[in-house]
C-alpha positions in Angstrom: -90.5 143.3 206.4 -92.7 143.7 203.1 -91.5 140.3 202.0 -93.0 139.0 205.4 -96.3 140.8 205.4 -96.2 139.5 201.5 -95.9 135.8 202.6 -98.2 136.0 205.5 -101.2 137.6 203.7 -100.5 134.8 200.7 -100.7 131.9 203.1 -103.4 133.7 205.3 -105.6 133.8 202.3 -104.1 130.7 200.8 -103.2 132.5 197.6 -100.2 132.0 195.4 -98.1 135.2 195.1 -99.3 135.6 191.4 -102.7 135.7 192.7 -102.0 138.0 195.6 -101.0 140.8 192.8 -103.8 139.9 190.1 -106.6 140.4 193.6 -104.5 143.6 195.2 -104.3 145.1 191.7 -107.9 145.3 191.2 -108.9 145.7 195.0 -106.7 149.0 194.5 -108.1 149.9 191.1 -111.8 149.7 192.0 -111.3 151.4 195.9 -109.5 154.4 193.7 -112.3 154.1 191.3 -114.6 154.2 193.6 -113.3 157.4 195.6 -111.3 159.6 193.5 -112.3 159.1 189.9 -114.0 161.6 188.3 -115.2 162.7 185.2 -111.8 162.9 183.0 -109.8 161.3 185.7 -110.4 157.7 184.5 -106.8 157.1 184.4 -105.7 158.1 188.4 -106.9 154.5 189.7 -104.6 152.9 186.7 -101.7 155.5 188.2 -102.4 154.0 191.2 -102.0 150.7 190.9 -99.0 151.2 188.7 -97.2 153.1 191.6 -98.4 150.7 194.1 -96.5 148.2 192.2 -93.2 149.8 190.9 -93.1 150.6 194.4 -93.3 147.0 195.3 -91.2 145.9 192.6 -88.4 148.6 194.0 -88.8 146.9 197.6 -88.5 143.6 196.4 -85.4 144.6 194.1 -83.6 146.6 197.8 -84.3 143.5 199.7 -83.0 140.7 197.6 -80.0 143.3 196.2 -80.1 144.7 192.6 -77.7 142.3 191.6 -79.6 139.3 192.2 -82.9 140.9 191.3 -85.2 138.4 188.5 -86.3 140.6 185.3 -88.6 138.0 184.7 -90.1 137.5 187.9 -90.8 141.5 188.0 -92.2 141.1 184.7 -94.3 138.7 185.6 -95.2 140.5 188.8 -96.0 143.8 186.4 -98.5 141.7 184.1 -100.4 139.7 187.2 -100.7 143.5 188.8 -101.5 145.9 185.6 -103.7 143.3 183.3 -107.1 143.5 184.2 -106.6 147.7 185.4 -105.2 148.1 182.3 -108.3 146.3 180.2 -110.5 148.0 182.9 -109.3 151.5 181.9 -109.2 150.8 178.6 -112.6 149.3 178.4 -113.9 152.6 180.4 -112.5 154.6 178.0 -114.3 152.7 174.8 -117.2 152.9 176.7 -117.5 156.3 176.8 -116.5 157.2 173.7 -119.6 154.9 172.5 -121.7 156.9 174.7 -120.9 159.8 174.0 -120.9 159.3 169.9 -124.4 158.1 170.2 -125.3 160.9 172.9 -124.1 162.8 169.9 -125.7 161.9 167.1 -128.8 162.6 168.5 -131.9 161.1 169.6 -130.4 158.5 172.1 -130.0 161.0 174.9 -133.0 160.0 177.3 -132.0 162.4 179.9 -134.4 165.1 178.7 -137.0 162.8 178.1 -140.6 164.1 179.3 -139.2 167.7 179.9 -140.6 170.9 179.2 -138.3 173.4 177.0 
């Protein structure tokens, strides 16, 4: 049934399967962002996405039997899904740590700018 609702969507949106996961990945990375992520909890929408897809993978392994199962397609499937989450999270993360080193070392926090002690 997933394997259906896989195909249709791809053809709907006249997408190849690769791109389906590279677009879901990040459609599920940013509506996580965007909802549940805060302060520390820059790493739940990366969670997210990689459950979504070892969840996926696991369907895709129990409908075509785990003896017949492509490593390399799952692989590839993993990569297209958890590439751009994965250099979004990181990137976050790098981000921050500027931020805060500079917030930090003192005179480049504007937020108390124009207020009285």
């Amino acid at each position: 049934m997933l394997n259906a609702l896989k195909t249709n969507l791809s053809e709907l949106l006249h997408l190849s399967k690769d791109a389906l996961h590279i677009h879901l990945g990040l459609a599920i990375y940013l509506i996580v962002f965007l909802t549940l992520s805060r302060g520390r909890r820059l790493w739940l929408p990366w969670a997210a996405v990689l459950a979504f897809e070892l969840v996926n993978e696991a369907v895709d392994i129990f409908h075509h039997g785990p003896f017949t199962a492509e490593v390399g397609g799952s692989a590839k499937d993993m990569v297209n899904t958890m590439l751009w989450p994965t250099v979004l999270l990181v990137g976050t993360h790098i981000l921050l740590r500027r931020a805060h080193r500079i917030d930090g070392a003192g005179g480049a926090d504007t937020s108390k700018v124009g207020r009285q002690p």
